[in-house]
N, C-alpha and C positions, 0 to 999 in steps of 0.2 A: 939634723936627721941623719942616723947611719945608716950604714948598707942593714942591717938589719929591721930598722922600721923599713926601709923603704921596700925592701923582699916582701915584707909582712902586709902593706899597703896596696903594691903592685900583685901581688897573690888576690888580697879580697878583690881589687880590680877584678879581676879577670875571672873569677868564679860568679861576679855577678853578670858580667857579659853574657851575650847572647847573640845568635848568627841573626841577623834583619829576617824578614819574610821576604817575599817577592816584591811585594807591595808597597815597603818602608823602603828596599833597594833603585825601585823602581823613583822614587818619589826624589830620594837624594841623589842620584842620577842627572836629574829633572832638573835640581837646582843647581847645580853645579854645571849643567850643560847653560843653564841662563846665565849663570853669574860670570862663567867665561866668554859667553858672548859678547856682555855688556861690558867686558875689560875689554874686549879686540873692539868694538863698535868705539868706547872712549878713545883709544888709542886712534883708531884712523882716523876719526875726525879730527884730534887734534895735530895729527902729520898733515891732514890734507889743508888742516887752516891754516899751519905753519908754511908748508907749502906757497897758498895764496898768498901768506903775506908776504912774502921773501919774493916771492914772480919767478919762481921760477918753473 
């Protein structure tokens, strides 16, 4: 692929784009605030189990 398809691809890209609603921003927001939770939520459990196991 050259720089010319890819101008021509990343162009249609972006003229089929569109700005989210309130509603669609609102929603992916939403998920992104859970799915970062549940990284920090994994992560300390498994420092606090490592923790345990070590005694200290």
């Amino acid at each position: 692929m050259g720089l010319r398809e890819f101008l021509k691809s990343a162009s249609a890209t972006i003229k089929l784009a569109r700005k989210p609603t309130r509603e669609e921003f609102k929603q992916a927001m939403k998920i992104v605030a859970i799915g970062v939770s549940a990284i920090g939520l994994i992560t300390f459990v498994i420092k606090f189990l490592a923790l345990a196991i070590q005694g200290a």
